[in-house]
Wavefront OBJ file of the C-alpha trace (Angstrom):
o trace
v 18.777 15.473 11.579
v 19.288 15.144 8.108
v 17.469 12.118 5.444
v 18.303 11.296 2.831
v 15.172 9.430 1.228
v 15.825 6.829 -1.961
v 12.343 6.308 -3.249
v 9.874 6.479 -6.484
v 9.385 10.080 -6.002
v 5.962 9.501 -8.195
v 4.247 6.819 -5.285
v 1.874 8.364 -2.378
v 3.688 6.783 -0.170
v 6.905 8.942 -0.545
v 5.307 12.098 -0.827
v 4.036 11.274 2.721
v 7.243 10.084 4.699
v 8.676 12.790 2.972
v 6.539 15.514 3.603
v 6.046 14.406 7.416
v 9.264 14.151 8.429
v 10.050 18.048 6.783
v 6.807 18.825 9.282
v 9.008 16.920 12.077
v 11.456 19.904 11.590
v 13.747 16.991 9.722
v 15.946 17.979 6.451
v 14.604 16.070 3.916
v 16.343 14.941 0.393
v 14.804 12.713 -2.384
v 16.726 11.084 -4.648
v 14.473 8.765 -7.161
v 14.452 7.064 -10.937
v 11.183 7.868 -11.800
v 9.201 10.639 -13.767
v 7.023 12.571 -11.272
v 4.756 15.640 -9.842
v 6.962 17.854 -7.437
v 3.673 19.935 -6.818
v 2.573 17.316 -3.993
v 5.544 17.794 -2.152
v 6.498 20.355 1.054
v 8.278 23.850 -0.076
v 12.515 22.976 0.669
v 12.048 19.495 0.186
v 15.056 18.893 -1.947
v 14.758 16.236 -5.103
v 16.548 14.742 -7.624
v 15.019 12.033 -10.047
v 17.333 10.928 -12.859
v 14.331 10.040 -13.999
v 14.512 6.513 -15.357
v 10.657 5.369 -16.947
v 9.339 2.352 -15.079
v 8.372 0.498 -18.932
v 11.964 0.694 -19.551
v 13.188 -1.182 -15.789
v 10.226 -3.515 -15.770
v 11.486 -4.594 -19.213
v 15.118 -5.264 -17.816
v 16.775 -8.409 -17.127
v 18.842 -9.062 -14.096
v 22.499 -8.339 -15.689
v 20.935 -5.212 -17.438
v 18.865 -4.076 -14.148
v 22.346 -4.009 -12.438
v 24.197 -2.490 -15.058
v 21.810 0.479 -14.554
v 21.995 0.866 -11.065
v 25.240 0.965 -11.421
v 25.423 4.120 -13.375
v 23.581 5.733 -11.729
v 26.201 5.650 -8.428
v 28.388 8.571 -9.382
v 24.826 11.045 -9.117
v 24.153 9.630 -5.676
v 27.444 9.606 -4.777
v 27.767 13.929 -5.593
v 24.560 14.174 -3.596
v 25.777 12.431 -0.303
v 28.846 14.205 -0.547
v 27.146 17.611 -0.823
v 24.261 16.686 1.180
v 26.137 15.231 3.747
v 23.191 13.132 5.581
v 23.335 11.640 8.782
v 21.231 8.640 7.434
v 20.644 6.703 3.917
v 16.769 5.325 3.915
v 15.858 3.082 1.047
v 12.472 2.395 0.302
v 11.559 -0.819 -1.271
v 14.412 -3.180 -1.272
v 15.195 -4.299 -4.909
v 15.588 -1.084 -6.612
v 16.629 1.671 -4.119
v 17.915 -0.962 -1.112
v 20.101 -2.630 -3.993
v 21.440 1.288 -5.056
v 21.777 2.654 -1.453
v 24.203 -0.630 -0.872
v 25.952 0.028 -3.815
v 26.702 3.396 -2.389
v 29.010 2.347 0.454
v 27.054 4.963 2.871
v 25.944 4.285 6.638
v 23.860 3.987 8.905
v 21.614 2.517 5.880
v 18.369 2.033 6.612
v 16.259 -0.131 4.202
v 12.064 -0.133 4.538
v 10.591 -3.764 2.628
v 7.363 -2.820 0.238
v 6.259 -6.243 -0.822
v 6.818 -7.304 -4.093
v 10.333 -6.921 -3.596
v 10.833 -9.615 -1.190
v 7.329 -11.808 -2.353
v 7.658 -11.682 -6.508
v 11.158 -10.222 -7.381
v 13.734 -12.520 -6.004
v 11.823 -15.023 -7.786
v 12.664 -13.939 -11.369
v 16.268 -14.799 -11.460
v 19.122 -15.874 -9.136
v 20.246 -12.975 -10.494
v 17.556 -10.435 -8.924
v 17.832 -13.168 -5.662
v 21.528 -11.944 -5.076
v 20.401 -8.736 -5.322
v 17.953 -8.691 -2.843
v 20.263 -10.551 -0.199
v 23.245 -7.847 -1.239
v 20.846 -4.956 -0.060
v 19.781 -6.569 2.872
v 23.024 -7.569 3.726
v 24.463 -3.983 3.465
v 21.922 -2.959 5.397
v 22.363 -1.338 9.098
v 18.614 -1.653 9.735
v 15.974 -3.074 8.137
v 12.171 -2.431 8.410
v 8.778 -3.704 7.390
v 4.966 -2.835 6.711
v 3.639 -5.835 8.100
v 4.689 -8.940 10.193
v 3.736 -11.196 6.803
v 6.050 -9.199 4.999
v 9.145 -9.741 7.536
v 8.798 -13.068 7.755
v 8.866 -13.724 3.825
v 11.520 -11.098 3.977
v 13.525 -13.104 6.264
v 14.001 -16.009 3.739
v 16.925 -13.586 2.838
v 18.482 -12.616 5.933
v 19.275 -13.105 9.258
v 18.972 -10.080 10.159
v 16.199 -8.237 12.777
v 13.473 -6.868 10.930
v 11.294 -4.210 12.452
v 7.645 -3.878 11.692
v 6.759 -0.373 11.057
v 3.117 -0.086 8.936
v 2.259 2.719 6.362
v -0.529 4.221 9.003
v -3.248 6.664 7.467
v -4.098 10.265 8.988
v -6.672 9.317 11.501
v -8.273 13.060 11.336
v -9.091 12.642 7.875
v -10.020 8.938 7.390
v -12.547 8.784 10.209
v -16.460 8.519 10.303
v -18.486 10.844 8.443
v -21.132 12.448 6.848
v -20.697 12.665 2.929
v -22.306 13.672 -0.314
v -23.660 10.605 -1.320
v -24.297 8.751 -5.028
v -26.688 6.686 -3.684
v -30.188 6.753 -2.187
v -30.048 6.720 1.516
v -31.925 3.084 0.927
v -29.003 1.625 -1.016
v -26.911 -1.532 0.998
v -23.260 -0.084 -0.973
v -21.015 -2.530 -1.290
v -17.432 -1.593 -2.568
v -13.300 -0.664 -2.753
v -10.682 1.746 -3.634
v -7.881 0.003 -5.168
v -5.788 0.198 -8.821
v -7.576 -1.653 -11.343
v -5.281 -3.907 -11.950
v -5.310 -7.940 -12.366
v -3.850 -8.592 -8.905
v -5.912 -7.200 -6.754
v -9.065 -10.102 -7.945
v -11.235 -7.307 -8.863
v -13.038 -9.338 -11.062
v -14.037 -11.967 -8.302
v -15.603 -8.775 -6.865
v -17.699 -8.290 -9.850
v -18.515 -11.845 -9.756
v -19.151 -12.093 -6.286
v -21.781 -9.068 -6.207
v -23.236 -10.787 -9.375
v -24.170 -13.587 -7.080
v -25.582 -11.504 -4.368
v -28.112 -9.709 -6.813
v -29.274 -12.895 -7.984
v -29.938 -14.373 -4.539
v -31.532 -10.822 -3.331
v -32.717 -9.008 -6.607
v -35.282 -7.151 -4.354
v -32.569 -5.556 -1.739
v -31.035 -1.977 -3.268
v -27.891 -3.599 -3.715
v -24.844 -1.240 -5.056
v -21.416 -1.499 -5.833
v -19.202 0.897 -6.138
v -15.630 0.533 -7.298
v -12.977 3.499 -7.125
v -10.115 4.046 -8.648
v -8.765 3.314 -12.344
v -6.401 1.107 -14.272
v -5.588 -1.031 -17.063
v -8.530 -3.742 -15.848
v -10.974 -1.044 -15.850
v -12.449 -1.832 -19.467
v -12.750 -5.449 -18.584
v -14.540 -5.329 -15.686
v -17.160 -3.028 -17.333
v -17.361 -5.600 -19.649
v -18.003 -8.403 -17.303
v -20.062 -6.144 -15.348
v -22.596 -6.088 -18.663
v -21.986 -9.987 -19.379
v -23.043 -10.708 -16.083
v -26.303 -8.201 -16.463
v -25.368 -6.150 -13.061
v -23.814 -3.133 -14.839
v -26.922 -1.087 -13.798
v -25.984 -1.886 -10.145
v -22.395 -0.595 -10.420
v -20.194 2.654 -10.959
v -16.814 3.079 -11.790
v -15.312 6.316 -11.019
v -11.891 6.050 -12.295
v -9.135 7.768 -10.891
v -10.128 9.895 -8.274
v -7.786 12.772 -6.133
v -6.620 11.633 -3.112
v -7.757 14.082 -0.983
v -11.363 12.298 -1.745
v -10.567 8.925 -1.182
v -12.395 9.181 2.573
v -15.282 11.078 1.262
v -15.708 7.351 -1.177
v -14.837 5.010 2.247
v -18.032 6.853 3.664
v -20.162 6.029 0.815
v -20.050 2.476 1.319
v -21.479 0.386 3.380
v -19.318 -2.543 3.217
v -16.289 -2.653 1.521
v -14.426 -5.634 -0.031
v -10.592 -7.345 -1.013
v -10.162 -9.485 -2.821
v -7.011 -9.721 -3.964
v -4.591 -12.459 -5.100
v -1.579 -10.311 -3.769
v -1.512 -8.000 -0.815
v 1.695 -7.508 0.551
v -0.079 -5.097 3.730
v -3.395 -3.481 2.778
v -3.789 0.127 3.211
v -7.210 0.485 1.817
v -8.510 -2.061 4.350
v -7.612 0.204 7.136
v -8.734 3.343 5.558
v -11.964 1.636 4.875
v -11.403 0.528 8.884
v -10.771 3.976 10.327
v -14.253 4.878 8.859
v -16.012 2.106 10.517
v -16.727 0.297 7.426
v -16.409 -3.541 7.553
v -14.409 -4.991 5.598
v -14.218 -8.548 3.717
v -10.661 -9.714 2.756
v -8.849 -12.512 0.802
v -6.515 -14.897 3.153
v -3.384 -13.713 1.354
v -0.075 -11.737 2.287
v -0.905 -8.961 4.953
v -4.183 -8.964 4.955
v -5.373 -11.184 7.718
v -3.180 -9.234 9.574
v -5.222 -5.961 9.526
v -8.344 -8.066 9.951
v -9.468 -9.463 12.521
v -12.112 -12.475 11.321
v -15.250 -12.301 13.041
v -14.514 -8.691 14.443
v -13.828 -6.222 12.123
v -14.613 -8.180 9.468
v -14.625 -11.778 7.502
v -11.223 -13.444 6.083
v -12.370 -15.747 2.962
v -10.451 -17.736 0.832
v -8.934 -16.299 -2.679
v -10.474 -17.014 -5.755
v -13.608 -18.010 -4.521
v -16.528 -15.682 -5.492
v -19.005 -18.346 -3.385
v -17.354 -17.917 0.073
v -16.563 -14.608 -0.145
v -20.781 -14.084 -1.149
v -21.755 -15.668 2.126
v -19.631 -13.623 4.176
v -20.768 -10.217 2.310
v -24.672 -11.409 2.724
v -24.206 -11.560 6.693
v -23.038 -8.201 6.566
v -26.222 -7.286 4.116
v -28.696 -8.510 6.199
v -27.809 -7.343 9.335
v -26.787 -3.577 9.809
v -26.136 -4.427 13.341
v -23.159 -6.769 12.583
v -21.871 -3.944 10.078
v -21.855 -1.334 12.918
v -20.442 -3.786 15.562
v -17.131 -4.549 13.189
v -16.686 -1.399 12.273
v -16.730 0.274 15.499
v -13.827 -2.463 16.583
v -11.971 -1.526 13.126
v -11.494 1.825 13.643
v -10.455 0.978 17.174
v -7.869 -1.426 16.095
v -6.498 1.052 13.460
v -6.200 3.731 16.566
v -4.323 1.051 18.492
v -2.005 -0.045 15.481
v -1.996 2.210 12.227
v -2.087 5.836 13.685
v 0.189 7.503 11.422
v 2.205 9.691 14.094
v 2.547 6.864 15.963
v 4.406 4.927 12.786
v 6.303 7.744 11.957
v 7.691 8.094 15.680
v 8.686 4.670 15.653
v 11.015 4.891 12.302
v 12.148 8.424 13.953
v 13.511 6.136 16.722
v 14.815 3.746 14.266
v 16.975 6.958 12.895
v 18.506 7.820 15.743
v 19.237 4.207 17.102
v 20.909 3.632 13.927
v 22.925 6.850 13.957
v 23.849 7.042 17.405
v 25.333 3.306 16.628
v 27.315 4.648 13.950
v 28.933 7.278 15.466
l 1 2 3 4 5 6 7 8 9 10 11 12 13 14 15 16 17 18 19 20 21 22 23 24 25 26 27 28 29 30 31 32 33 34 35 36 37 38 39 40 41 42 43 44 45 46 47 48 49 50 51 52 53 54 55 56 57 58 59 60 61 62 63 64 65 66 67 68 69 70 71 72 73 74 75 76 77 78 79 80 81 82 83 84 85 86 87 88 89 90 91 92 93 94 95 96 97 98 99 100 101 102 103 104 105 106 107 108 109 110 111 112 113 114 115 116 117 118 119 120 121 122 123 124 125 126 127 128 129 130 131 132 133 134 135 136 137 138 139 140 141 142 143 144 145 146 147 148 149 150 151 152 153 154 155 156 157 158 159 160 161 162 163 164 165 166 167 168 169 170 171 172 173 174 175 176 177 178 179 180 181 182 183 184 185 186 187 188 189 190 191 192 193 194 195 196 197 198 199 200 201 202 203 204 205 206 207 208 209 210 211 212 213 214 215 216 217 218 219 220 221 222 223 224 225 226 227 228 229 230 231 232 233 234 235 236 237 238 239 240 241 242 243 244 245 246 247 248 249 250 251 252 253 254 255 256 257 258 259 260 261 262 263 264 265 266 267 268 269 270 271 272 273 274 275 276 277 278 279 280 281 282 283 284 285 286 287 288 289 290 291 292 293 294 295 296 297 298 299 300 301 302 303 304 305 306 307 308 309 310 311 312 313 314 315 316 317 318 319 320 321 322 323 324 325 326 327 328 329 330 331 332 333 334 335 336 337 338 339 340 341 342 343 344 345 346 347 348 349 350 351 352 353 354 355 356 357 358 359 360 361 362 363 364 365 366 367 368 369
């Protein structure tokens, strides 16, 4: 079998479809618009980026955005005809879905990210069209979350699997860990981009509250990852006189993102935007419970009053009281976590995801021919 993959060839997510389906003993070739690092990627994994900065297409209206696309056909065009794939996957509607329709090829598969079906057909009637052109083209379309299809479905007709971005259940698990904090410490925390949408400073807020209820409990919080919030929340962090309590580690590798999950003792979302949530079942599959803004797709990785506590957005207050039940009672923590990483075995196993879209491939192929 032989995929061709349109994606960012700089996102995580791509390096891992595209690196596990080489391992499924399928012929893999990238074709992306974006500056990136080959090094993560599988030896005869094929790639061509023409390379197009993302400053330049977030700064593009919708006449312009389409104008670009455009040229860039005649590339993609010279690599299906050499390639000669037996399928055309698109991931993430608006950019690559809108390209892969433009290309004429099928079976054409397109996979839904989020903000291409929740924020960019909003922009423009323009960008709209666009959206409903890829999907329309489309032989089969998929999804990360059920959230996601339905919003997605405000543009077509069409059946919309679910298929989520699962995490590698061998390395996100349960586990001992070099520790930053005392063995006393109640570590409260997430792994997310620092960036205004995912309500990182109601986090800041939030534990602000709980240190000022319980100044005498060891209370920590620990927030990984970097971006362009990063300074601000450093800054609130001193305003609000808890920056003692908290540690930033900016970016971190990705291969230690589980050894972080196992620091914590709770961990926390609250986001404004979520279109699925992957950091809520990594934090899951290590048996940490979780508290989660009701927004997009994440009350569907949580289950409220299980593996966790589903709290309103924007509301530091609510989202305190659930947190302190967790404090005070390590009990409750162990209980929800145990049933997280049992719901992420049952739903989010990554082989188990990546078998499914295997058997979307070949359904859609065996249609076409």
């Amino acid at each position: 079998m032989k995929i061709l993959l349109l994606s960012d060839p700089s996102n995580s997510h791509t390096v891992k479809w595209a690196n596990t389906l080489q391992e499924r003993g399928i012929e893999v070739f990238l074709f992306g618009l974006s500056d990136y690092d080959p090094s993560p990627y599988h030896q005869g994994i094929e790639i061509e980026s023409l390379k197009t900065p993302s400053s330049i297409k977030n700064k593009l209206n919708g006449n312009i955005l389409k104008s670009v696309y455009l040229l860039k056909i005649p590339a993609l065009k010279k690599v299906i005809k050499s390639f000669k794939p037996d399928l055309l996957h698109s991931h993430y509607a608006a950019s690559y879905g809108f390209l892969g329709a433009l290309s004429g090829f099928h079976p054409f598969l397109v996979s839904i990210w989020g903000i291409d079906v929740y924020i960019f057909p909003n922009v423009s009637l323009i960008h709209k069209n666009i959206i409903k052109y890829a999907l329309k083209k489309a032989d089969g379309l998929s999804s990360t979350s059920g959230m996601m299809a339905k919003e997605a479905a405000k543009y077509t007709n069409k059946k919309i699997e679910v298929v989520p971005f699962g995490i590698d259940l061998n390395v996100l698990k349960p586990k001992q860990v070099v520790s930053r904090f005392s063995e006393n410490d109640i570590v409260v925390g997430t792994v997310k981009h620092l960036e205004y949408k995912y309500g990182l400073t109601y986090l800041v807020e939030t534990f602000s509250l709980l240190v000022k209820k319980h100044p005498d409990l060891p209370l920590k919080l620990l927030i990984v990852g970097g971006g362009s919030m990063e300074k601000k929340l450093m800054e609130l962090s001193a305003e609000l006189e808890v920056d003692n309590k908290i540690i930033f580690t900016g970016n971190v590798p990705h291969n230690e993102i589980a050894r972080y999950h196992n620091m914590m003792d709770i961990e926390v979302y609250l986001s404004d935007y979520e279109s699925f949530g992957v950091s809520v079942i990594e934090a899951s599959a290590c048996e940490k419970p979780v508290v989660v803004s009701n927004v997009g797709g994440l009350p569907e990785v949580v289950d409220d009053g299980k593996t966790g506590f589903i709290v309103p957005p924007k509301n530091p207050r609510k989202a305190a009281e659930a947190i302190e039940k967790l404090i005070l009672d390590k009990g409750l923590r162990e209980k929800f976590g145990i049933a997280g990483r049992n719901k992420v075995v049952r739903f989010y196993n990554w082989e188990d995801n990546v078998n499914e879209m295997i058997r979307i491939y070949r359904r859609l192929i065996k249609e076409k021919h």
